[in-house]
C-alpha positions as a printed Julia matrix, in Angstrom:
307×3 Matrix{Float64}:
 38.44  92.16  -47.83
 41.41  90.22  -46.35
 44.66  89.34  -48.5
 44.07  86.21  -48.99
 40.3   87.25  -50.39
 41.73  89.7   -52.54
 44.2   87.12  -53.64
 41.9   84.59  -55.05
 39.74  87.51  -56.65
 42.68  88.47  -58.53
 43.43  85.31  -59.43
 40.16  84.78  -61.11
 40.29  87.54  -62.93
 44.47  86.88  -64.07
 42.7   83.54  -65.58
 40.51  85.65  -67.76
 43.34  87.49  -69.03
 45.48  85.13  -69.49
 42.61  82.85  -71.34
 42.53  80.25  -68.8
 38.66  81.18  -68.27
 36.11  83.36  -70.52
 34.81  86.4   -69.19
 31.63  84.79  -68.53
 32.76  82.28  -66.15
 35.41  84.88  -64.39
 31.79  87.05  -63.55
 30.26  84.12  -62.41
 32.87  83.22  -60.33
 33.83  86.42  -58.79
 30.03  87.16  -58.15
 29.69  83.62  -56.19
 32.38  85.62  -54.37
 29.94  88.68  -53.16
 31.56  90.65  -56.12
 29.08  93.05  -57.97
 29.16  93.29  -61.65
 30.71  96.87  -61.89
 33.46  95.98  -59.21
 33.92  92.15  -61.01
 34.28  94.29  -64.48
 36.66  96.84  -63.04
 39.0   93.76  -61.08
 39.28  92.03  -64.63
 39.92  95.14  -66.15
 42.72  96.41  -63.82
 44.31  92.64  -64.09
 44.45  93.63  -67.96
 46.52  96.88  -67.77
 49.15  95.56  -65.1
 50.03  93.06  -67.99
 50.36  95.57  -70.15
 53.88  96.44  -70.21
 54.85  92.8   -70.94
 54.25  91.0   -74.1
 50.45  90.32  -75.26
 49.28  87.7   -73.02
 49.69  84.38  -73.41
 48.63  80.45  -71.68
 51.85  79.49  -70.49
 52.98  75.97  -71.86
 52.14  73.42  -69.76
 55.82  72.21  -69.22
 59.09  73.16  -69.76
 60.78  70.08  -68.43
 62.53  66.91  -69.68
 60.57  64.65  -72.19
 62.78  62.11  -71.04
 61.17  58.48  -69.78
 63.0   58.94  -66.41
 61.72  62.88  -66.21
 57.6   61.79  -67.27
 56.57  61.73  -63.78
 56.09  64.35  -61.61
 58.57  65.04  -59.13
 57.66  62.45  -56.1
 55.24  60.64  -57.95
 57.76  57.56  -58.85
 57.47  56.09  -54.75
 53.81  57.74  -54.08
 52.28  56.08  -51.33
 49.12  55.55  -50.51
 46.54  58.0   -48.71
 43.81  56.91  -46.0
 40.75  58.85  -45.17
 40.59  59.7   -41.97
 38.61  61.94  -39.4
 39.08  63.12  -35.92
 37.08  65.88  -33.64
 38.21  69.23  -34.43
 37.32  72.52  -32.52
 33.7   73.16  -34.5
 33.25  69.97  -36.33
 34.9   66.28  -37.38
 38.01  66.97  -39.74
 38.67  65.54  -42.44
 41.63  64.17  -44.21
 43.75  62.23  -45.81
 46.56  60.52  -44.14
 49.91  58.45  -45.48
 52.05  56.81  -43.18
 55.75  56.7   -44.42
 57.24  52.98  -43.62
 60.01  54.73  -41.83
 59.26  58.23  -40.82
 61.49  60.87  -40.54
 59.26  63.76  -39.85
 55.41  64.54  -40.55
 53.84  67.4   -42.41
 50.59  68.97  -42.79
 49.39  69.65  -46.55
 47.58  72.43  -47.15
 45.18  72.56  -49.94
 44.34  74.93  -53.28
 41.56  77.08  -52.88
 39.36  74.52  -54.65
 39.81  71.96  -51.4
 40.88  68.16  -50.63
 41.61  66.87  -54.44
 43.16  64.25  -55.48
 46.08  66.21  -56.37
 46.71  67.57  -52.78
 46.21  63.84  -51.94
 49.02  62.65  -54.3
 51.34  65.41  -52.39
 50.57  63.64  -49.47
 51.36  60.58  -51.1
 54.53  61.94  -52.36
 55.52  62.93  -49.22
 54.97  59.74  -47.25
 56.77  58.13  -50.09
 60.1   60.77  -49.39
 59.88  59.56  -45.92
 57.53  61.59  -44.3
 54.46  60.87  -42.78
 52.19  63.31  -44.31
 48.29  64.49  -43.53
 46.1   66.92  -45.64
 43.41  68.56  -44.15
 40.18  69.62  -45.82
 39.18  72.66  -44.8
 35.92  72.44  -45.99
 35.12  69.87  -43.54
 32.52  71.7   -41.92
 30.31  71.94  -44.75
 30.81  68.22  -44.98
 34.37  68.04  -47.34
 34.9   69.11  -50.5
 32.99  66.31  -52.13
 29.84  67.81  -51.25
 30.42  70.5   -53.72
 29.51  69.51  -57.07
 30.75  73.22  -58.52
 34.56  73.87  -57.73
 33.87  77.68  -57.97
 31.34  76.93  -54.87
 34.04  75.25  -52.98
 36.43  78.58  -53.58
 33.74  80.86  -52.59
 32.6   79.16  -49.64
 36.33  79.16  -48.61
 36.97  82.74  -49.27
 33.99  83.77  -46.96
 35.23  81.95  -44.01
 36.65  83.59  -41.37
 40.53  83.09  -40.84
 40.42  82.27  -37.32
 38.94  79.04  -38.09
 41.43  78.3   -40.64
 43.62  78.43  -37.89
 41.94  76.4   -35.43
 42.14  73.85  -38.22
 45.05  73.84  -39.02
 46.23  73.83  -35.25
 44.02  71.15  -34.53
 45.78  68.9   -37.69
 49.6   69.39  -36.16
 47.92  68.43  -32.98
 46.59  65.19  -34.9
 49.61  64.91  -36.21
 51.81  64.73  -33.51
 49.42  62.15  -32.03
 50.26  59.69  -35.02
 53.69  60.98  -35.34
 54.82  60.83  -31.71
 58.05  62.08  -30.92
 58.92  63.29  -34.94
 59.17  67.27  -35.54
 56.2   68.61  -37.53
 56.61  70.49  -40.78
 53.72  72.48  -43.21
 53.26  73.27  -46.41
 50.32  74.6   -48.54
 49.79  75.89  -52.05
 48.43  78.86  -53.44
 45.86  79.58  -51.09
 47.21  76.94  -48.83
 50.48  78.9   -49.26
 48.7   82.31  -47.81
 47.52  79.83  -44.72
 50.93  78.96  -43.72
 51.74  82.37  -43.92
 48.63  82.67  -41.76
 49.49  79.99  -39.16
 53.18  81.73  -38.55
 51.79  84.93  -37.63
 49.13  83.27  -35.47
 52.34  81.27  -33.7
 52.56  78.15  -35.71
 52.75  75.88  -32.61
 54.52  72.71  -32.41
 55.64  73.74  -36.22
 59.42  73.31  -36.63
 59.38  73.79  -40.68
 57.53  75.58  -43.07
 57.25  75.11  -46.74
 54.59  78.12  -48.61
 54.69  77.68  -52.14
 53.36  80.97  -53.99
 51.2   81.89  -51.56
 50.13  85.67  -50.18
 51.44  87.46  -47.65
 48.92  88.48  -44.76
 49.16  92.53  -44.46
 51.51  94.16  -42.1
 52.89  90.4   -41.34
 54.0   89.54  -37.3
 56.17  86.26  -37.05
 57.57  86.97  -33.99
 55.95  83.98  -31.94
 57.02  81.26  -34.5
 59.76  79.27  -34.17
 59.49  78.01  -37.59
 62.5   77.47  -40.72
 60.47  79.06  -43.34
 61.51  78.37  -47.3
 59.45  80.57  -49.26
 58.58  79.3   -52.95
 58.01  81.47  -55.45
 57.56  81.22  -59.64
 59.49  84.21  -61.51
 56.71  84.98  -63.71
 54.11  85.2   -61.38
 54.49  88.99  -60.45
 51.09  89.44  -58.44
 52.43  87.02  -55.47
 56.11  87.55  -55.71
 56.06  91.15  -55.43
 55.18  90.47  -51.96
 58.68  88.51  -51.51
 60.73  90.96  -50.06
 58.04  91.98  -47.28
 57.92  88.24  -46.51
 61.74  88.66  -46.08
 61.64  91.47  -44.23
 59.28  90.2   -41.81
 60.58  86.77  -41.25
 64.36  88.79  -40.47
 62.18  90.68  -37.66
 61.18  87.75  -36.03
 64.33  86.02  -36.05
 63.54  83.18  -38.25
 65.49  80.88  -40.1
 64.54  81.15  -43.6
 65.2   80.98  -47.18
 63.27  82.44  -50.08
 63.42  81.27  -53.25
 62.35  82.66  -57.04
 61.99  79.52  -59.37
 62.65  81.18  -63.18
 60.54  81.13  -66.32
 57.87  79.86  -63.34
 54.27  80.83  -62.98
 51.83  80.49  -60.66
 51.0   77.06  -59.4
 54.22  75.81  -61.41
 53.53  73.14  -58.82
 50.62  71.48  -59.84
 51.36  69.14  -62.21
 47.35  68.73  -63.52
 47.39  72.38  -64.14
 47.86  74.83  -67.09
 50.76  76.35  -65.45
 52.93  73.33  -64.23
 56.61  73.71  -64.64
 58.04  70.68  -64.87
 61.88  71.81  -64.36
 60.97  74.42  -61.35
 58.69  71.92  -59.96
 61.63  68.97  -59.58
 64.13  71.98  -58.42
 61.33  73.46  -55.81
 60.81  69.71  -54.57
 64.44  68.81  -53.86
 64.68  71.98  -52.1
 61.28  71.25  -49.97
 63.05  67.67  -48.78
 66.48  69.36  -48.38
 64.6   71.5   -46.25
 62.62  69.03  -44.06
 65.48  66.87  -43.92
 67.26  69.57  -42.1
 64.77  70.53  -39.95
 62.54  67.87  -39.47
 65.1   65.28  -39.03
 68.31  63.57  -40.45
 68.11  62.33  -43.86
């Protein structure tokens, strides 16, 4: 089982415990995974005791932010543009996407999706992004089972993602900068994925990250024994405080990225969970989210190109 397979089992069974999901739907889940009952039961059950220590377990409140009129939206959402679909010939199959062209670019970036595949929340990043001034495109991944539509059951989309093999994730998500770059000519390319899309980018820098100048993974995991050393990447790391499983992996992501040279920064959003992010989530954080979105354009803008 890779890291990023382990990761999602895990985070099936943190659900459970932290009564996002009953126990019934965290064994279905993790069996569409290839899980067995007895190892399903024993995952959920070793989940339980590493939240131990802390307080009894509770559903994190949906936000923390400002219940002010100006604060309501999500951070971006207030110039969202909007997204195209669009498809192009990829190494195994047509991609799929959805594309939003900024009015005046500055950069592009590649979105990378949850582990439940193109929604309309990854397309409103997108959106978001285009309406910040960069040209943004988000890949579904699931494109060669026909896109994430296809799939009535969202648990069917996860497990079909967590059983494909990581090389094609890669030719992909190489293939989308390459995409990019043909309808972004002559602007830098950045990435940046979420929770599972957050483990690809760690992904594509150790496979090289070519033609990627900036790289954004929010909460994602890290791949094991990490290599970065043919990226030339500016990496900002994301992480949410609270969300121990993922961030305990921070200072091997820091390690690693030194090794190789990279530019990077790595930052721990407080009282944040995981997915702080998402804003249709359980977990959304409205105050990390805003900060962890001002420091993603800070970021490009450096990087991709002058703000």
């Amino acid at each position: 089982m890779t890291a990023l397979q382990r990761y999602i089992a895990e985070e099936i069974a943190t659900d459970h415990v932290d009564g996002l999901l009953t126990r019934r739907e965290a064994m279905r889940r993790l069996t569409l995974l290839g899980m067995g009952a007895a190892a399903a039961s024993a995952l959920i059950a070793a989940c339980a005791k590493q939240e131990e220590p802390t307080q009894a377990p509770t559903a994190p409140a949906p936000s923390t932010g400002p219940t002010t009129s100006s604060s309501s939206l999500p951070p971006g959402m207030a110039n969202v543009r909007p997204t195209t679909p669009i498809t192009w010939r990829g190494p195994q199959c047509e991609l799929q996407a959805a594309w939003a062209q900024a009015p005046d670019s500055k950069g592009a970036v590649l979105v990378i999706h949850e582990n439940k595949g193109l929604t309309d929340w990854v397309r409103s990043v997108a959106g978001r992004l285009a309406g910040a001034g960069y040209s943004a495109l988000a890949v579904d991944l699931l494109s060669e089972e026909g896109g994430t539509g296809t799939f009535q059951d969202p648990a069917q989309a996860t497990a079909t993602l967590v059983k494909t093999v990581p090389e094609r994730f890669t030719r992909d998500l190489d293939s989308s900068v390459a995409e990019l770059k043909l309808r972004a000519r002559g602007q830098k390319v950045g990435v940046v994925g979420f929770c599972f899309g957050g483990g690809l980018v760690w992904q594509l820098l150790a496979a090289g990250a070519l033609g990627v100048a900036a790289a954004v993974p929010f909460y994602g995991p890290l791949p094991d024994n990490p290599d970065f050393t043919g990226s030339k990447a500016a990496v900002l790391g994301i992480y949410g405080a609270l969300d121990t499983r993922v961030t305990g992996s921070e200072p091997a992501a820091k390690a690693a990225l030194d090794r190789a040279g990279l530019v990077n920064d790595l930052v721990v959003e407080p009282n944040a969970d995981h997915a702080f992010f998402n804003d249709t989530g359980p977990r959304y954080n409205a105050v990390a989210a805003a900060d962890a979105w001002q420091r993603l354009l800070d970021w490009f803008g450096r990087y991709l190109g002058a703000q």
